[in-house]
LUMDO-737749 format. One record per residue (C-alpha): residue number from 0; x, y, z. Coordinates in Angstrom, 3 decimals. Example, Ala and Ser with C-alpha at 12.3 -4.5 7.8 and 13.67 -1.06 7.14 Angstrom:
LUMDO-737749
PT  nr       px       py       pz
PT   0   12.300   -4.500    7.800
PT   1   13.670   -1.060    7.140
END
This chain:
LUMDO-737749
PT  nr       px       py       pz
PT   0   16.695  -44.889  -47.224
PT   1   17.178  -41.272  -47.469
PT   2   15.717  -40.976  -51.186
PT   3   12.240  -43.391  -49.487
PT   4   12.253  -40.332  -46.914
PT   5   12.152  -37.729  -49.387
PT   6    9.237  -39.650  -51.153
PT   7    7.257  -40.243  -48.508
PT   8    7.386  -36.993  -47.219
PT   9    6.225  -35.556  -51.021
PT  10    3.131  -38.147  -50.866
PT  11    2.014  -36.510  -47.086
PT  12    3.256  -32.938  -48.146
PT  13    0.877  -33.635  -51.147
PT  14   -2.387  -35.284  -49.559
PT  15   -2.092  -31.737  -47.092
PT  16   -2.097  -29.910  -50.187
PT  17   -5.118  -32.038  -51.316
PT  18   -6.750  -31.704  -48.039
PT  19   -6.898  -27.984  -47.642
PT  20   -7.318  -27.392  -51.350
PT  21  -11.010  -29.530  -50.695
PT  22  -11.785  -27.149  -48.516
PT  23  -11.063  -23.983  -50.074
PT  24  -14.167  -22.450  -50.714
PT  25  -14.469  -21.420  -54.703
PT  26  -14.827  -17.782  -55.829
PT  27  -16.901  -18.574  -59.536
PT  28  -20.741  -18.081  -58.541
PT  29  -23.655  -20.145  -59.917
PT  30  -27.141  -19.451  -60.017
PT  31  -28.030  -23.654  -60.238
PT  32  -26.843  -23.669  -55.894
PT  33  -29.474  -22.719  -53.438
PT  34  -29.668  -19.215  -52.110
PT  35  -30.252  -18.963  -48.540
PT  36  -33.207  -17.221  -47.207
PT  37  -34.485  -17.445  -44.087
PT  38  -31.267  -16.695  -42.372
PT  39  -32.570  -15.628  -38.311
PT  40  -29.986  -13.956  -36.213
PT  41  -30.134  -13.314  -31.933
PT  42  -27.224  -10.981  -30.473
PT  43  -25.934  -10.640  -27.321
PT  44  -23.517   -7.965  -26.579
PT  45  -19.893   -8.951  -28.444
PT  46  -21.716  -12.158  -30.543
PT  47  -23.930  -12.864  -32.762
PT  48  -25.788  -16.457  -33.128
PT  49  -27.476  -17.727  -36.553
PT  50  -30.113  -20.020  -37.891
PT  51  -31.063  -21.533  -41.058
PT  52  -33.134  -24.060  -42.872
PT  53  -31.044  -27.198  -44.237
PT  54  -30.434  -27.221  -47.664
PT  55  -31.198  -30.891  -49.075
PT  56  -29.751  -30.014  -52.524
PT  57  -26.621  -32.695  -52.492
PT  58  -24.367  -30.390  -54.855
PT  59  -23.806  -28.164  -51.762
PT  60  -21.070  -29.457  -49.498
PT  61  -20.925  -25.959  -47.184
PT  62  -21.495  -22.402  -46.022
PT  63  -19.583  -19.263  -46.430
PT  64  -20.788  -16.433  -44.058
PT  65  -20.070  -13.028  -45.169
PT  66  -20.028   -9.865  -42.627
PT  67  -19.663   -6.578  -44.331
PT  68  -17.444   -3.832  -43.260
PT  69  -18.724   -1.157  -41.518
PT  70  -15.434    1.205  -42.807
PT  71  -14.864    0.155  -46.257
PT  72  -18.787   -0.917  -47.189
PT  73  -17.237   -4.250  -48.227
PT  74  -18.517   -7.985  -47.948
PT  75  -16.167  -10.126  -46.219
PT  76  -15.949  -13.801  -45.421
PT  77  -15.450  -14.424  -41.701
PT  78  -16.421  -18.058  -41.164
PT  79  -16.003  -20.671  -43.525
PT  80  -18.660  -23.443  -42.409
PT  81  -17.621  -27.191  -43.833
PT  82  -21.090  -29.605  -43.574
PT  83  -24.476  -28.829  -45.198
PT  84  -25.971  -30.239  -42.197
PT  85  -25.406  -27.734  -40.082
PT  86  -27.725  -25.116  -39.254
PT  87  -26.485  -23.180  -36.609
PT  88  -23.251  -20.469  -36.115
PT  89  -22.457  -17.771  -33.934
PT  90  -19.768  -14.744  -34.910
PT  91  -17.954  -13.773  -31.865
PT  92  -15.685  -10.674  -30.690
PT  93  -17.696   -8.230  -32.124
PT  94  -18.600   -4.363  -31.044
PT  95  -21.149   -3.930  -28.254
PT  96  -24.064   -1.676  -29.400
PT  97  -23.145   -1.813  -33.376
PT  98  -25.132   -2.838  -36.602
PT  99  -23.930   -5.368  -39.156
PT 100  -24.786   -6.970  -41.791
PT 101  -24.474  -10.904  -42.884
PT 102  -24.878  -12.433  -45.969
PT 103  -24.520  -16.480  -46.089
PT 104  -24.114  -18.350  -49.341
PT 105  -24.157  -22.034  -50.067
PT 106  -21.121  -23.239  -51.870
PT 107  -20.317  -26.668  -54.269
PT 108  -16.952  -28.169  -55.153
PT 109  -16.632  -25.600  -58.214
PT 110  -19.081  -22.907  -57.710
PT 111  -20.466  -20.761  -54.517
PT 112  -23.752  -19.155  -55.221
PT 113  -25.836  -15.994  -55.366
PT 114  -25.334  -13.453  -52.534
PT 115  -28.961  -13.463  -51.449
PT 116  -30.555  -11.583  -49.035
PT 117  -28.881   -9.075  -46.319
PT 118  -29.758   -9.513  -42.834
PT 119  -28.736   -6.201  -40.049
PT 120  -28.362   -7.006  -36.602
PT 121  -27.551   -5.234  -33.691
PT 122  -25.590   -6.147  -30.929
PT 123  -27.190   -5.019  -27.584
PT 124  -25.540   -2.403  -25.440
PT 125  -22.684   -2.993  -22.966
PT 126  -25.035   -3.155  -19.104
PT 127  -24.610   -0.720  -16.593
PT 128  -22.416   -1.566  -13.683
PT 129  -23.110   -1.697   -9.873
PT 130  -26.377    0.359   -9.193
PT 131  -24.300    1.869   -6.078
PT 132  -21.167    2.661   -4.655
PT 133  -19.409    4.743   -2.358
PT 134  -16.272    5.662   -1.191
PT 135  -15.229    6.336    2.859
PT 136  -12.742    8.629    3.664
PT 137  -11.702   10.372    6.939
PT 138   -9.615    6.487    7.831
PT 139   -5.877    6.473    8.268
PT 140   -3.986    5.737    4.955
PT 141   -6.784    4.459    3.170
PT 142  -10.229    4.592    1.312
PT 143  -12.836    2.177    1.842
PT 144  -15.052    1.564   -1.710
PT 145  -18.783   -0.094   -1.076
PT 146  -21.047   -0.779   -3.425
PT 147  -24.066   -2.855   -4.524
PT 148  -23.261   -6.462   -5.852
PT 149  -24.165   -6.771   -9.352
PT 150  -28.326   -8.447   -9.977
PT 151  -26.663  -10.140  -13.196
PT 152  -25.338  -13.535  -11.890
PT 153  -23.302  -13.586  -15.401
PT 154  -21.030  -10.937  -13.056
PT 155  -17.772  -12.491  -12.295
PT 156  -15.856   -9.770  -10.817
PT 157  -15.149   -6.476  -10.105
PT 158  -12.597   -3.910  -11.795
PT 159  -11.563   -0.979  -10.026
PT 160  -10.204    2.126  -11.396
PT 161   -8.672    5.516  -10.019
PT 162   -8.047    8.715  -10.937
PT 163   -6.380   11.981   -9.508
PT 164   -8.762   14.854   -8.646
PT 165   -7.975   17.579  -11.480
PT 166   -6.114   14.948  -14.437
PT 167   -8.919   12.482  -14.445
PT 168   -6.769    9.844  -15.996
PT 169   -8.337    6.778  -14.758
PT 170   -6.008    3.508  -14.132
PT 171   -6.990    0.112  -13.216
PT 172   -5.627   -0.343   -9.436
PT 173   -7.574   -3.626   -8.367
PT 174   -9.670   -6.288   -9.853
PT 175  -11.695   -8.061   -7.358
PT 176  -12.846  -11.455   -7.999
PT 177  -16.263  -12.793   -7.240
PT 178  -19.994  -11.480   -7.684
PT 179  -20.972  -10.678   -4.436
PT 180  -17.695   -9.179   -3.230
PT 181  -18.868   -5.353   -2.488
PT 182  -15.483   -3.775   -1.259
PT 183  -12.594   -2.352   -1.678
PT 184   -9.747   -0.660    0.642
PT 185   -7.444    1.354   -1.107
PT 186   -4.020    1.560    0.651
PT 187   -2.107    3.202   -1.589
PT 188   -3.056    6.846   -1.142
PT 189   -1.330    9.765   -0.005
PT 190   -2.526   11.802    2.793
PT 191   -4.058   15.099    2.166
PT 192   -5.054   14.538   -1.327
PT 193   -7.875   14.019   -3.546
PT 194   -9.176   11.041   -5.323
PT 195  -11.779    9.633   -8.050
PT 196  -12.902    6.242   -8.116
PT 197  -14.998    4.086  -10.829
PT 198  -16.459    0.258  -11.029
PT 199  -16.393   -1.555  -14.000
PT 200  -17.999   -5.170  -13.779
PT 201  -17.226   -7.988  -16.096
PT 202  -18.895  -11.150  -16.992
PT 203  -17.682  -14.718  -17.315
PT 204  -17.006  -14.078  -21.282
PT 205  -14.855  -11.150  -19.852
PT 206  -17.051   -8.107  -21.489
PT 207  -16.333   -4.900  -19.122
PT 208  -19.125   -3.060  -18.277
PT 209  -19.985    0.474  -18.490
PT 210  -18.269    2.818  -15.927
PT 211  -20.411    3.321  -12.763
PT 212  -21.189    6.292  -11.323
PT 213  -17.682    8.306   -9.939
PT 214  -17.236    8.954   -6.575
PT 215  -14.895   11.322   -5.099
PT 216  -13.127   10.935   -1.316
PT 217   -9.923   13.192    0.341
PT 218   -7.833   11.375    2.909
PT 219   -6.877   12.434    6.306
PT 220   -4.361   15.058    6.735
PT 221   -1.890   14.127    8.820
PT 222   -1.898   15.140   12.458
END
C-alpha cells in the first residue's frame, strides 16, 4: 500500500511538473512567429489597459508582455498571457503621473519572437481633492472640519490628516467613509494650541488623492 502511495504521488508530482513546464514561456527567439504591431494602450491613474489584433498564425499559443524599467533601462516580463485569443490586458499598481514603456511578443511551444515595436504611456495624474474646506475653531475641546463633497462619484471616502503648528508632520487621525460626508469634529485637541489640517480623498480602487488645501485653527483657551 505504502509503495502504491509513493507511486501515485510521483505520477501527480510529475503531471504538475508537466503542467507548469507547458506554460513556461521559452527564452530562444524566432523571426518565423508574428510580431505584434498595433498594440493601443488607455491609462488611468495606477493602470494601464491594452489592445491588440488577434494573431491567426496557429504556431502561437500566447503573449508575453514586457514593461521596461524605469531605474535599470531594462525589459521585463510582467504578465504572462496563456490563449492567442485574447486581445485585451490591463497592468495594474502602477505610479500615478509616470511614463512606461511595453513591449508584447507572441510566443510558440519552443520559440518567443521578435521584440517589436515600443509603445510609452502615461499614467494620468493623481485628482485634486475637495475643492473646499475649512476648519472652525473658537468651540470647547474641539475643531469642526467642513468641506465640499467630492464632484467625482468614484470618491468613496474621506482621509483626514493633522499636523502640529511649527513640526508639520502630518498623521492620519480619521478616515471618514462615504462621498457626500462633508465633516469632521476633532476631539482630540488640547486647549490653547495650534493646529493644521489636510483632506485626502480616495476612490473605490483605494488611490489617495492629492492633499487639499491646509487649513489652520487654535482652540479655546481655557477660562
Amino acid at each position: 500500500m505504502k509503495k502504491l502511495k509513493v507511486s501515485l504521488f510521483a505520477v501527480v508530482l510529475a503531471t504538475l511538473i508537466a503542467g507548469c513546464s507547458s506554460h513556461s514561456v521559452p527564452t530562444q527567439q524566432s523571426s518565423s512567429l508574428p510580431v505584434i504591431t498595433s498594440l493601443k494602450t488607455i491609462s488611468d491613474m495606477t493602470e494601464v489597459g491594452f489592445e491588440w489584433l488577434p494573431v491567426n498564425d496557429e504556431n502561437v499559443i500566447g503573449y508575453e508582455l514586457y514593461r521596461k524599467d524605469n531605474k535599470t533601462g531594462k525589459f521585463k516580463a510582467v504578465a504572462q498571457i496563456k490563449d492567442r485569443f485574447t486581445t485585451h490586458h490591463v497592468d495594474s499598481g502602477l505610479e500615478p503621473e509616470t511614463t512606461y514603456v511595453y513591449q508584447l511578443r507572441t510566443y510558440s511551444k519552443e520559440h518567443i519572437s521578435d521584440s517589436g515595436e515600443s509603445v510609452s504611456v502615461m499614467t494620468r495624474p493623481l485628482y485634486a481633492s475637495v475643492p473646499f474646506i475649512q476648519a472652525i475653531a473658537g468651540l470647547p475641546g474641539r475643531v469642526k472640519l467642513i468641506w465640499r463633497p467630492h464632484p467625482d462619484t468614484s470618491v468613496v471616502s474621506y482621509i483626514i490628516k493633522r499636523a502640529d503648528v511649527g513640526s508639520e508632520k502630518f498623521s492620519q487621525i480619521a478616515h471618514v467613509k462615504g462621498r457626500l460626508n462633508a465633516e469632521y469634529i476633532d476631539t482630540s485637541v488640547k486647549h490653547g494650541k495650534g493646529y493644521l489640517y489636510a483632506v485626502f480623498v480616495v476612490n473605490g480602487s483605494g488611490v489617495v488623492s492629492k492633499s487639499s488645501e491646509i487649513v489652520k485653527a487654535v482652540t479655546k483657551e481655557l477660562p
